[in-house]
Structures are given as C-alpha cells and as structure tokens.
N, CA and C atoms as a LAMMPS dump frame, in Angstrom:
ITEM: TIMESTEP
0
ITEM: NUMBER OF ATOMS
543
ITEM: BOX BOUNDS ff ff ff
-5.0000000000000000e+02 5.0000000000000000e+02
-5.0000000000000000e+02 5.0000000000000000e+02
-5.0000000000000000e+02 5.0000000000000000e+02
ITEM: ATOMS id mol type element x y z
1 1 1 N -45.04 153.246 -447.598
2 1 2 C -43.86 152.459 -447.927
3 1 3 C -42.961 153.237 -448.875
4 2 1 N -43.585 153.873 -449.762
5 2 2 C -42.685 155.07 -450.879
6 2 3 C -42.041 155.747 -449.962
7 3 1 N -42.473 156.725 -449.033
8 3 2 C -41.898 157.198 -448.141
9 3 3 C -40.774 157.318 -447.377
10 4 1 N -40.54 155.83 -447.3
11 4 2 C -39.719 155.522 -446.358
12 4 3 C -38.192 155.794 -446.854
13 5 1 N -37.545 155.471 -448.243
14 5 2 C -36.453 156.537 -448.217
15 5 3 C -36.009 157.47 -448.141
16 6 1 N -37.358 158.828 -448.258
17 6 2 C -37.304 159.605 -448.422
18 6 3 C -36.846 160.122 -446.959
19 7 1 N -37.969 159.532 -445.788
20 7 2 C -37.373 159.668 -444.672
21 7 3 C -36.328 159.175 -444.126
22 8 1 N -35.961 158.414 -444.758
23 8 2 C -34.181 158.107 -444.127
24 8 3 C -33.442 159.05 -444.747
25 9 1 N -33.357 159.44 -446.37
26 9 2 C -32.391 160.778 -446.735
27 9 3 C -32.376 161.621 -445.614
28 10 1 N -33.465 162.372 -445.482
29 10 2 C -33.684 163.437 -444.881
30 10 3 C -33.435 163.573 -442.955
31 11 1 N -33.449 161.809 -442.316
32 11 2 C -32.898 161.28 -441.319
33 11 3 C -30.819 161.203 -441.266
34 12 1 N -30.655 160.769 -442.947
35 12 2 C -29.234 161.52 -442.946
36 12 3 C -28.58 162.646 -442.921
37 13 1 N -29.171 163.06 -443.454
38 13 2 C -28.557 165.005 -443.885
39 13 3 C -29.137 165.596 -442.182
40 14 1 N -29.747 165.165 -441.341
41 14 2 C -29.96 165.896 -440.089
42 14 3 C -29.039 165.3 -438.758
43 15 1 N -28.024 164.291 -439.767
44 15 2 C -26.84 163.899 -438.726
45 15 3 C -25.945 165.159 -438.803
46 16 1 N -25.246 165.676 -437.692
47 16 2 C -24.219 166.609 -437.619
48 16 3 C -22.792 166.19 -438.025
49 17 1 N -22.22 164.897 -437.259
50 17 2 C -21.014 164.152 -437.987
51 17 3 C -20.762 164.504 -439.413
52 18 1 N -22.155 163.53 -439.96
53 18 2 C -22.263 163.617 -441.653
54 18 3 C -21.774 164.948 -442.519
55 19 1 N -22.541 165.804 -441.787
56 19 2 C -22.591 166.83 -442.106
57 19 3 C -21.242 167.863 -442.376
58 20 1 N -20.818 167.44 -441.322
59 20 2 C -19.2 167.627 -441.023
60 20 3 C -17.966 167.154 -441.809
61 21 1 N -18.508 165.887 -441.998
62 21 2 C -17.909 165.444 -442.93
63 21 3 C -17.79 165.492 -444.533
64 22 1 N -19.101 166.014 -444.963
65 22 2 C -19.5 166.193 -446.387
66 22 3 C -18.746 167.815 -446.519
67 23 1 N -19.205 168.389 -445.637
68 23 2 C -18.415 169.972 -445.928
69 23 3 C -17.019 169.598 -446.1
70 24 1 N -16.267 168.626 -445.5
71 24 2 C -14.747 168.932 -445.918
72 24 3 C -14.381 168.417 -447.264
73 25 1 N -15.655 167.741 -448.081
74 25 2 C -14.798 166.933 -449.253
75 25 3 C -14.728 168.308 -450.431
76 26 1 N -13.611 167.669 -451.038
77 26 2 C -13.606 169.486 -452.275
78 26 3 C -12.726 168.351 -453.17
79 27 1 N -12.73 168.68 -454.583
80 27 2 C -12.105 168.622 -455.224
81 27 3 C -10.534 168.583 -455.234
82 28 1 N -9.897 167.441 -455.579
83 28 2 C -8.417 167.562 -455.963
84 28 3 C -7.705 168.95 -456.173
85 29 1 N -6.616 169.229 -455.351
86 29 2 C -5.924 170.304 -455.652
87 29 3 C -4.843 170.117 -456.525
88 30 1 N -4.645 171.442 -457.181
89 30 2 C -3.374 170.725 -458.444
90 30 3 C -2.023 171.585 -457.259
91 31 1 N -0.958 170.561 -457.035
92 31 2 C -0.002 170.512 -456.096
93 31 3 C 1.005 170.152 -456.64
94 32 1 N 2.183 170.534 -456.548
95 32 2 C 3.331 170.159 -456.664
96 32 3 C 3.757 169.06 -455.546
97 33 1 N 4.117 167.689 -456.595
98 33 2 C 4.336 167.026 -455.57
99 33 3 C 5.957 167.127 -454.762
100 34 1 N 6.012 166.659 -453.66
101 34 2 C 7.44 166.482 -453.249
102 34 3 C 7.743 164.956 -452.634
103 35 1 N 9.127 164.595 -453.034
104 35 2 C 9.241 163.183 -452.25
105 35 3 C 9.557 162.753 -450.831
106 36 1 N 9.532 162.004 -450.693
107 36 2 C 9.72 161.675 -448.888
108 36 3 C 10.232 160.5 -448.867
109 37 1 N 11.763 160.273 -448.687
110 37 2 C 12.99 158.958 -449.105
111 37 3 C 13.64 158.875 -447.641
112 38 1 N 13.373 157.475 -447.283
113 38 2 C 14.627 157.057 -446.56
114 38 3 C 15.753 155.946 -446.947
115 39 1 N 16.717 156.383 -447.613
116 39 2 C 18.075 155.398 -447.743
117 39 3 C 18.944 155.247 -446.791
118 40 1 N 18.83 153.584 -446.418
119 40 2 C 19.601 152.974 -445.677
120 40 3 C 20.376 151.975 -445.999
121 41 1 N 21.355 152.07 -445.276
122 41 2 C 22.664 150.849 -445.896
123 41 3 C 23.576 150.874 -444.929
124 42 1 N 24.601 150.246 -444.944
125 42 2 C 26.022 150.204 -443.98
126 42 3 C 26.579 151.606 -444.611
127 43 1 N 27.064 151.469 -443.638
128 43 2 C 28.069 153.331 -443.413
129 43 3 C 29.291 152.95 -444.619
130 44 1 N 28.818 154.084 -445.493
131 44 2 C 30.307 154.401 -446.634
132 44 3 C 29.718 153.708 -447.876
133 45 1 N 28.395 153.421 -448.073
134 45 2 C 27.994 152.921 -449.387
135 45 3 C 27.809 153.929 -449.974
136 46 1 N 27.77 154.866 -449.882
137 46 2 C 27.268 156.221 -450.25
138 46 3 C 25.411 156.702 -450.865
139 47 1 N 25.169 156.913 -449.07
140 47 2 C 24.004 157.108 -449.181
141 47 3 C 23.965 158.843 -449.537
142 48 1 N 24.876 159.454 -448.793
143 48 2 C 24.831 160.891 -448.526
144 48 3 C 25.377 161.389 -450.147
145 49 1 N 25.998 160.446 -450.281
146 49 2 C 26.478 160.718 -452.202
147 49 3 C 25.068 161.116 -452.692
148 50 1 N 24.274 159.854 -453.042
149 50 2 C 23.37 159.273 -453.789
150 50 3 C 22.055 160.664 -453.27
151 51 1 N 22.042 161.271 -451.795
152 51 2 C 21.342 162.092 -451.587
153 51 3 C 21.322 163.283 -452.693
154 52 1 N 22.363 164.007 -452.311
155 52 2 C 23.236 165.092 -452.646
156 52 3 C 23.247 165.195 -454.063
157 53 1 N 22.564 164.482 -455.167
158 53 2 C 22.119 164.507 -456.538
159 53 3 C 20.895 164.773 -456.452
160 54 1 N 20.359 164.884 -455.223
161 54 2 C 18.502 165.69 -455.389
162 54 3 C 18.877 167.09 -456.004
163 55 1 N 17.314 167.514 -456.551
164 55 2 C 17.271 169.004 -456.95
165 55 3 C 17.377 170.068 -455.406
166 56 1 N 18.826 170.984 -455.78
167 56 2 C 18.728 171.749 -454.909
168 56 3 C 18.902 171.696 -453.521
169 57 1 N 19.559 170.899 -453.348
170 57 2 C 19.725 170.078 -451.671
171 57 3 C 20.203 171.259 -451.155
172 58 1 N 19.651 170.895 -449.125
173 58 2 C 20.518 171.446 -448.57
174 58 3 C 20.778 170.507 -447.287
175 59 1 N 21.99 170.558 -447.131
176 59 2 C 22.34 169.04 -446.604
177 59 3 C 22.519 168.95 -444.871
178 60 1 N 21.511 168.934 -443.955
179 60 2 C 21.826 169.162 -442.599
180 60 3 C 22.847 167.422 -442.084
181 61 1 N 24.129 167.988 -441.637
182 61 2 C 25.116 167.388 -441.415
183 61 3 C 24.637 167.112 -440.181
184 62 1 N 24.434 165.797 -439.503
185 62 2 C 24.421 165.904 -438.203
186 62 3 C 25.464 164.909 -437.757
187 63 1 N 25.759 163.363 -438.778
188 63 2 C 27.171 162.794 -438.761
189 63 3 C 28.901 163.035 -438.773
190 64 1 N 28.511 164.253 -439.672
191 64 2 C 29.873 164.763 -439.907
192 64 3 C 30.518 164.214 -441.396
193 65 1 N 29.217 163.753 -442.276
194 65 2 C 29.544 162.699 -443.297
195 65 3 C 29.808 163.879 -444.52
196 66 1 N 29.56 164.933 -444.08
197 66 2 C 29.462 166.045 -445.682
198 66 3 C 30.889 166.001 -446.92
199 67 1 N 32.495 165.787 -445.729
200 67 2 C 33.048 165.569 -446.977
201 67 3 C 33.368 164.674 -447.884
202 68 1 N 32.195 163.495 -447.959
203 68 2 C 31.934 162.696 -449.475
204 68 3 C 31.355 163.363 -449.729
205 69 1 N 30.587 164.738 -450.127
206 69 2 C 29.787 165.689 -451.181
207 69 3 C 30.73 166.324 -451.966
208 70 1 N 31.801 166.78 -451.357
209 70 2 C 32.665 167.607 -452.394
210 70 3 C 33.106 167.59 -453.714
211 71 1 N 33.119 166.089 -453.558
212 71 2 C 32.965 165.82 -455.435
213 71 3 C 31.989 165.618 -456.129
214 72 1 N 30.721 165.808 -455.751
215 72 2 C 28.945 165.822 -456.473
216 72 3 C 29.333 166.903 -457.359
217 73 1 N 28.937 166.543 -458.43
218 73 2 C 28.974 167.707 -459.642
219 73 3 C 27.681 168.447 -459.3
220 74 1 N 26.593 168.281 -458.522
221 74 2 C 25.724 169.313 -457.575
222 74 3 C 26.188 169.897 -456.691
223 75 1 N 25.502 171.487 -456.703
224 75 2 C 26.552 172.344 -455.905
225 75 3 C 25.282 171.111 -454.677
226 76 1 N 26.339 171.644 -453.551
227 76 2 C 25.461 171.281 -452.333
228 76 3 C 25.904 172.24 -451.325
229 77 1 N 24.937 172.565 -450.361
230 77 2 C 25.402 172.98 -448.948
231 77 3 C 25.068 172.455 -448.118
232 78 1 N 25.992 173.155 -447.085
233 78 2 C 25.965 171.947 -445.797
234 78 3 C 25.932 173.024 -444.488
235 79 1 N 24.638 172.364 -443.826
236 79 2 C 24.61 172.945 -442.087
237 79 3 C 25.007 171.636 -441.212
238 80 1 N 26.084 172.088 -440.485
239 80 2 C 26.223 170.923 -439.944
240 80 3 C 25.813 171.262 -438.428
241 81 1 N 25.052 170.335 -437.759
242 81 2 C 24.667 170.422 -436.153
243 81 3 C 25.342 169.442 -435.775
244 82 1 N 25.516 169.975 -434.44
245 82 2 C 25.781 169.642 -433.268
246 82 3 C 25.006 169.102 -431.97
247 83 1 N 23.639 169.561 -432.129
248 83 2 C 22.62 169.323 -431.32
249 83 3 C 21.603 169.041 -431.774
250 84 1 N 20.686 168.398 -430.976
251 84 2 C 19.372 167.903 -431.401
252 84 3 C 18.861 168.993 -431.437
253 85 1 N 19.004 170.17 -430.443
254 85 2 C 17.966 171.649 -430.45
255 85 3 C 18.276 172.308 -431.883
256 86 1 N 19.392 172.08 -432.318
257 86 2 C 19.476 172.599 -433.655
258 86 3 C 18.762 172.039 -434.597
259 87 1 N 19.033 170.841 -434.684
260 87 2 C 17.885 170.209 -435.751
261 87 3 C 16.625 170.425 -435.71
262 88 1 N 15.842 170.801 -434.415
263 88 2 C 14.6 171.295 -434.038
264 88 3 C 14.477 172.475 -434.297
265 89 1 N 15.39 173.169 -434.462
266 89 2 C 15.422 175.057 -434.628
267 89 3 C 15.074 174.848 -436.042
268 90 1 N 15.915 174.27 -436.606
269 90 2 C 15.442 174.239 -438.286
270 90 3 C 14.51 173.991 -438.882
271 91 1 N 13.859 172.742 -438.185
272 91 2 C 12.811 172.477 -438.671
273 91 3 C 11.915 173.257 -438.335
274 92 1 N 11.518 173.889 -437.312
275 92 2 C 10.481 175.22 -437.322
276 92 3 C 10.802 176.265 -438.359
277 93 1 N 12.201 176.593 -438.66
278 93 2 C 12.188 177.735 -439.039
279 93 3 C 11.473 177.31 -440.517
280 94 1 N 12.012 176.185 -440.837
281 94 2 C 11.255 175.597 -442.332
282 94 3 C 9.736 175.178 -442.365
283 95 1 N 9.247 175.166 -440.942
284 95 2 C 8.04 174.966 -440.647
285 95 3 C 7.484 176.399 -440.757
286 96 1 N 7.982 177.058 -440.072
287 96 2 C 7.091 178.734 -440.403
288 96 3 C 7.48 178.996 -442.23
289 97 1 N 8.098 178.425 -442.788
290 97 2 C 8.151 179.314 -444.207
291 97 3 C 9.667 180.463 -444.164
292 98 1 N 10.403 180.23 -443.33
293 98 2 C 11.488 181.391 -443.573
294 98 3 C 12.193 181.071 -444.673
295 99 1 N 12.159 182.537 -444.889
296 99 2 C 12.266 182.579 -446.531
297 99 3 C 13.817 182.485 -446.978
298 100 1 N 14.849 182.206 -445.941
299 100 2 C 16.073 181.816 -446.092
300 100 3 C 16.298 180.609 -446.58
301 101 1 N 15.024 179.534 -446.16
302 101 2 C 15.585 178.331 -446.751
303 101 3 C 14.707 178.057 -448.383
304 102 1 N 14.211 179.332 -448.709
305 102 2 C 13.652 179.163 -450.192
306 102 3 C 14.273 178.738 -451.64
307 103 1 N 15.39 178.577 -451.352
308 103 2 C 16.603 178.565 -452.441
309 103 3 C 16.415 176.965 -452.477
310 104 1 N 16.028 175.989 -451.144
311 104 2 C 16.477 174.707 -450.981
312 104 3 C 15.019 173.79 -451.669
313 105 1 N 14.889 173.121 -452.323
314 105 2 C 14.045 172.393 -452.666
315 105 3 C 14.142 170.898 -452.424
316 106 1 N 14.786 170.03 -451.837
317 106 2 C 15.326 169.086 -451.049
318 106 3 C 16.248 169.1 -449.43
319 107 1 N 15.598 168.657 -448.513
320 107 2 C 16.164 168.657 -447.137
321 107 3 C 16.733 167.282 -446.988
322 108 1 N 17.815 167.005 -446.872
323 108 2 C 18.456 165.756 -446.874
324 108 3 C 19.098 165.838 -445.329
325 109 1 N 18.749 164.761 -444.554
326 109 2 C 18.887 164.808 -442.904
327 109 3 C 19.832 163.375 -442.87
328 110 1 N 21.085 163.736 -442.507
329 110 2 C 22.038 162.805 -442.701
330 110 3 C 22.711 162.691 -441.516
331 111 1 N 22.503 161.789 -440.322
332 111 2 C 21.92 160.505 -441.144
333 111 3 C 20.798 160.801 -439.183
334 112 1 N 19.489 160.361 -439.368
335 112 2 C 18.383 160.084 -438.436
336 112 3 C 19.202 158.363 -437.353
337 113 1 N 20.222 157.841 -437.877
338 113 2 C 20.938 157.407 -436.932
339 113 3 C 21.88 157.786 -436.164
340 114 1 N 22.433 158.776 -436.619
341 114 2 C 23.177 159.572 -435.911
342 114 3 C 22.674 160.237 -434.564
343 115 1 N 21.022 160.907 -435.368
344 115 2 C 20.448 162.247 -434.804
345 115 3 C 20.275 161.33 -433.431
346 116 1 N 19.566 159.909 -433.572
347 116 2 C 18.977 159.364 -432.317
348 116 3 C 20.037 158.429 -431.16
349 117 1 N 21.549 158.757 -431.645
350 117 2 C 22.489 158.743 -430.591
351 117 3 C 22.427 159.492 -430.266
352 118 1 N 22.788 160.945 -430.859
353 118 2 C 23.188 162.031 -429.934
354 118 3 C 21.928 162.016 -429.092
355 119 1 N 20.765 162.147 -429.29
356 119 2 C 19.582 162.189 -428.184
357 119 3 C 19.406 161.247 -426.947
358 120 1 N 19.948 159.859 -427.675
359 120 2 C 20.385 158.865 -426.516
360 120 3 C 21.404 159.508 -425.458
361 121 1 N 22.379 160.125 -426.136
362 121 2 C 23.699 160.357 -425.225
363 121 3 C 23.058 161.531 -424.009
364 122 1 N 22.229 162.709 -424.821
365 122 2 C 21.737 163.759 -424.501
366 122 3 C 20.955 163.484 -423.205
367 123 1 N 20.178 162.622 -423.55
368 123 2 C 19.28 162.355 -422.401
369 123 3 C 19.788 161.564 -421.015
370 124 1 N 20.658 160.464 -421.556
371 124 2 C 21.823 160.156 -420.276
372 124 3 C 22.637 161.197 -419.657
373 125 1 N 22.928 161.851 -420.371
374 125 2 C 23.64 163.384 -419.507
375 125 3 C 22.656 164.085 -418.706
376 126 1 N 21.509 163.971 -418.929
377 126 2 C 20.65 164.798 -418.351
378 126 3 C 20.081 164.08 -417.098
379 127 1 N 20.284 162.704 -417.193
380 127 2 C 19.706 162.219 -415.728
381 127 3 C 21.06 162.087 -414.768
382 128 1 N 22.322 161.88 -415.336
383 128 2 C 23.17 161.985 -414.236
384 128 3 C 23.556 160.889 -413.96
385 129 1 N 23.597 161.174 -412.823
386 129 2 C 24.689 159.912 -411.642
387 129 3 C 23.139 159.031 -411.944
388 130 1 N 21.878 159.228 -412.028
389 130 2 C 20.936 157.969 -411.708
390 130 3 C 20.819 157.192 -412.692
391 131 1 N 21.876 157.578 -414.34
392 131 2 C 21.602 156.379 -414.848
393 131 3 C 23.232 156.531 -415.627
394 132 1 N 23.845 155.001 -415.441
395 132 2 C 24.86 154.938 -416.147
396 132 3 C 24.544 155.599 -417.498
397 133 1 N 25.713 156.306 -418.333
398 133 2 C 25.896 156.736 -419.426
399 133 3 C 25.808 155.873 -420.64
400 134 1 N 26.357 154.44 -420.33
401 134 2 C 26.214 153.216 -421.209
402 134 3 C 25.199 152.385 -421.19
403 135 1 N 24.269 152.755 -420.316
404 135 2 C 22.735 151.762 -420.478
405 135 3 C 21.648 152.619 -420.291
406 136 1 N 20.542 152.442 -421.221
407 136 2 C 18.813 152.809 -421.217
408 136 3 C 18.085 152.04 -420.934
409 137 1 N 17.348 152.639 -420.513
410 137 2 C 16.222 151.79 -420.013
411 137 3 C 14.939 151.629 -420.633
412 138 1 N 13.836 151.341 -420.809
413 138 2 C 12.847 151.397 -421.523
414 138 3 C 12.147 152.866 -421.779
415 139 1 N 12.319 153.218 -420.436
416 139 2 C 11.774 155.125 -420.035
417 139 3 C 12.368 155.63 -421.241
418 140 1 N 14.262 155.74 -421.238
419 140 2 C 14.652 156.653 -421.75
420 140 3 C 14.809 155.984 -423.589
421 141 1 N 14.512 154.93 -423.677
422 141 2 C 14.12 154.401 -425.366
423 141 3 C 13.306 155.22 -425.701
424 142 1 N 11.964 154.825 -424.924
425 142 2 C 10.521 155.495 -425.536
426 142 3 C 10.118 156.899 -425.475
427 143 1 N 11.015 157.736 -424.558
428 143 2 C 10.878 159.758 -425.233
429 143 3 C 12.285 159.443 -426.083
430 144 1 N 13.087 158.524 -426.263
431 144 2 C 14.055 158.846 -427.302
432 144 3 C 13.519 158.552 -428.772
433 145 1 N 12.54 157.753 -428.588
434 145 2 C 11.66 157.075 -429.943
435 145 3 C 10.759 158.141 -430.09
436 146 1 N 9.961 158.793 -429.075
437 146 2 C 9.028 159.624 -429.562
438 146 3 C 9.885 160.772 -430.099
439 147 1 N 10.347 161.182 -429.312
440 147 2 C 10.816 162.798 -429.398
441 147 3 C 11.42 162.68 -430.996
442 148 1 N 12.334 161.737 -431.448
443 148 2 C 12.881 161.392 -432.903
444 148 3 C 11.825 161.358 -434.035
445 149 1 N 10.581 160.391 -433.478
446 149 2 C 9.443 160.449 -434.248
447 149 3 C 8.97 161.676 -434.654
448 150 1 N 8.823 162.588 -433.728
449 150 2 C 8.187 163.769 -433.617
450 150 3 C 9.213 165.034 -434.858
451 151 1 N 10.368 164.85 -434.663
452 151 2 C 11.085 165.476 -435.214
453 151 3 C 10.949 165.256 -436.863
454 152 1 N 11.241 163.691 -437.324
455 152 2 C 11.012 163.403 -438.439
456 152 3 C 9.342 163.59 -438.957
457 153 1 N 8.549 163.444 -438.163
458 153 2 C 7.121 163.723 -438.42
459 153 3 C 7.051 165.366 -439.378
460 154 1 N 7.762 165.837 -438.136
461 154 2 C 7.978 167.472 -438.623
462 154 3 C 8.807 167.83 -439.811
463 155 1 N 9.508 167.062 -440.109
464 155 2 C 10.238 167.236 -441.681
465 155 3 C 9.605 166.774 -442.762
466 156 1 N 8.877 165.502 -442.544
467 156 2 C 8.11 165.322 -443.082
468 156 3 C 6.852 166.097 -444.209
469 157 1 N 6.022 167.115 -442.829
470 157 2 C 4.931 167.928 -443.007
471 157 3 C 5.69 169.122 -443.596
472 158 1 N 6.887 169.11 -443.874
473 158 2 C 7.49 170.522 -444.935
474 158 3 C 7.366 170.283 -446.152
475 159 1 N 6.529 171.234 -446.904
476 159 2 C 6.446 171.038 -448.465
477 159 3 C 8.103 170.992 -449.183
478 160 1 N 8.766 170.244 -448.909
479 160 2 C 9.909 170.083 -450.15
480 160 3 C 10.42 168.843 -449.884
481 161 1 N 11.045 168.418 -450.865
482 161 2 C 11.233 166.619 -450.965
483 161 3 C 11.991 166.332 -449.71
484 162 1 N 12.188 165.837 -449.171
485 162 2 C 13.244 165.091 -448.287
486 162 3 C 13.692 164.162 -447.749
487 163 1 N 14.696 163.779 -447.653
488 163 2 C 15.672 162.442 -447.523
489 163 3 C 15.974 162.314 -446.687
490 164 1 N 16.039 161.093 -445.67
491 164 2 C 16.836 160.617 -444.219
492 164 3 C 17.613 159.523 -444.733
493 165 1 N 18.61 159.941 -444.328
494 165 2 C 19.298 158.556 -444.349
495 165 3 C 19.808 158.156 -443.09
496 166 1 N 20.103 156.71 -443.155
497 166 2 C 20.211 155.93 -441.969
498 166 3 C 20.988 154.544 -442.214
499 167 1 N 21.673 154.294 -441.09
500 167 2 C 22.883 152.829 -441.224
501 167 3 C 21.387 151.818 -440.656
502 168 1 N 21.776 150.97 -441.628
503 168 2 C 20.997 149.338 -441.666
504 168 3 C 21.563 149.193 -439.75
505 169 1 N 20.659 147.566 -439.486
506 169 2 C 20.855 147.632 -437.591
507 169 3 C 22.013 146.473 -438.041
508 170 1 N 23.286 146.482 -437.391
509 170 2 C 24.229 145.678 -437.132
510 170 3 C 23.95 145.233 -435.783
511 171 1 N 24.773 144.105 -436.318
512 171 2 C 25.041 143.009 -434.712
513 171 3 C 26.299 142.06 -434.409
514 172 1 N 27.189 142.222 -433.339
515 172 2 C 28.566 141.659 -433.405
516 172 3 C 27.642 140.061 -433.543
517 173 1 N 28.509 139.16 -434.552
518 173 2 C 28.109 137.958 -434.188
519 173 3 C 29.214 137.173 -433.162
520 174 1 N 28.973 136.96 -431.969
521 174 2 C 29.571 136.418 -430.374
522 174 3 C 30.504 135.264 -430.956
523 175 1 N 30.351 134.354 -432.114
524 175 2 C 30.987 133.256 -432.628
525 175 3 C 32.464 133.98 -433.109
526 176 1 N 31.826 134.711 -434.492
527 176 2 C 32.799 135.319 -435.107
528 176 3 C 33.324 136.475 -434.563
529 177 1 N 32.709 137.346 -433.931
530 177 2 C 33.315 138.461 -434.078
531 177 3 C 33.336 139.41 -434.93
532 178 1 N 32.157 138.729 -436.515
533 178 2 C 31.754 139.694 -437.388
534 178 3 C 30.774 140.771 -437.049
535 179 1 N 30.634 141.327 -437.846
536 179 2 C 28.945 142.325 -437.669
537 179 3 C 28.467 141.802 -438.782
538 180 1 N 26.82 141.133 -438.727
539 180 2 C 25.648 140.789 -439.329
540 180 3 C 24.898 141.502 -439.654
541 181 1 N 24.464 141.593 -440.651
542 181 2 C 23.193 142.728 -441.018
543 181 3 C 21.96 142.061 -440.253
C-alpha cells in the first residue's frame, strides 16, 4: 500500500505528453513589453491624432487620413498604401526584422476599416462579371474576414507596440435618415 504512490510518480514521469510538456516550462523572461491598441470611433474624432502621440510612430496610411498628423508636436511618418499586397509586404518585412523599420517603435495601421474595403472591393474585381461589384456573398465575407484576420494576427506577433484604428459600425436609420451607432 506504501508503494502505491510511488508507482504512480514513476507511472507519470513515463508519460511522453507530460514529459513534453514539463521540458517547455522555464522561468519568466525579462522582456520589454509592447502594447497592442485598437481605437475606434466615428470618422474625424481623432483617432489617428490620438495614435500619432505613441513613442516613435510610423504611421501606415491606408485611409488617406495622415493630414490630421501634421500638427502632432511628434515627428511622425507616413507610408501610405494603396494595396492590400502592400500592407502584407510590410508586415513581413517587419516580420523578418528589416532593419529599416528599426527607428519605429510603434506601428499605427490606420484605419483596419479601410484596409477591409479595399479587400472587399479587391476581391469583387477579381471574380468579375460573376459577382456584382456592390454585393458579397458569404464566400467572399469569410476569405475577406480571414485573410484581414490573418494580416492583423501578423502585426500583432511584431515585437513593437501597435495601434489599429477603426470607424465604430454605422447604420442609416430607414425612419430618419440618420446614421446610428
């Protein structure tokens, strides 16, 4: 009966899983942390302002919103795209470590509502005559949801702080004629 824990220890440590699992635990690493912010609001509250006071920004334009920065008493710069492949070019290149974007210690992606029209629009151009330009379908939502996911996933996994910003979801109200948050 003494025994019997002894043979269950020794019934644990001869699991392989376990085993697998105990090798990966290590001690806390001392890390510099970085932040990971999404500010959203209606267009012109000044989210891209409020960005653009991070340490060291560098500001990928994909709205066209960069000239409210000009008066940030932070210097800022600005890449502005045009394409979703661009925004993907960058993020690898910041994914491999190129040492061009070492100066930047904040990636501010202005605005991830923008980015996932143009991909909407992108992907209707690409099917053509088989799908009107003004309607999606569930198909082309869900690689427009992943592929966006995937992108922000990837900015994400870059060691330096970074910011998305994005417009709150509006809705015409059919009565008024307002837009509702």
């Amino acid at each position: 009966v003494e025994g019997a824990p002894l043979a269950k220890m020794k019934a644990e440590r001869a699991n392989p899983i376990l085993d697998a699992i105990m090798a990966r635990i290590a001690p806390a690493a001392v890390k510099i942390p970085t932040l990971k912010i999404l500010i959203y609001g209606e267009p012109g509250v000044g989210k891209t302002v409020f960005s653009a006071t991070a340490p060291k920004p560098l500001l990928i334009d994909v709205e066209r919103g960069s000239r409210s920065v000009l008066n940030v008493n932070n210097p800022v710069d600005v890449l502005e795209c045009k394409s979703i492949e661009q925004v993907e070019a960058i993020v690898q290149f910041l994914k491999n470590g190129n040492s061009a974007f070492d100066k930047y210690d904040t990636i501010i992606l202005d605005s991830i509502t923008e980015l996932q029209a143009r991909l909407l629009d992108q992907q209707l151009r690409e099917l053509g005559d088989s799908a009107p330009v003004y309607k999606a379908d569930f198909g082309v939502w869900g690689v427009n949801t992943q592929r966006l996911r995937m992108l922000v996933s990837a900015f994400r996994d870059i060691e330096k702080n970074l910011i998305c910003t994005a417009h709150v979801r509006t809705e015409k109200d059919e009565v008024t004629s307002l837009n509702v948050i």
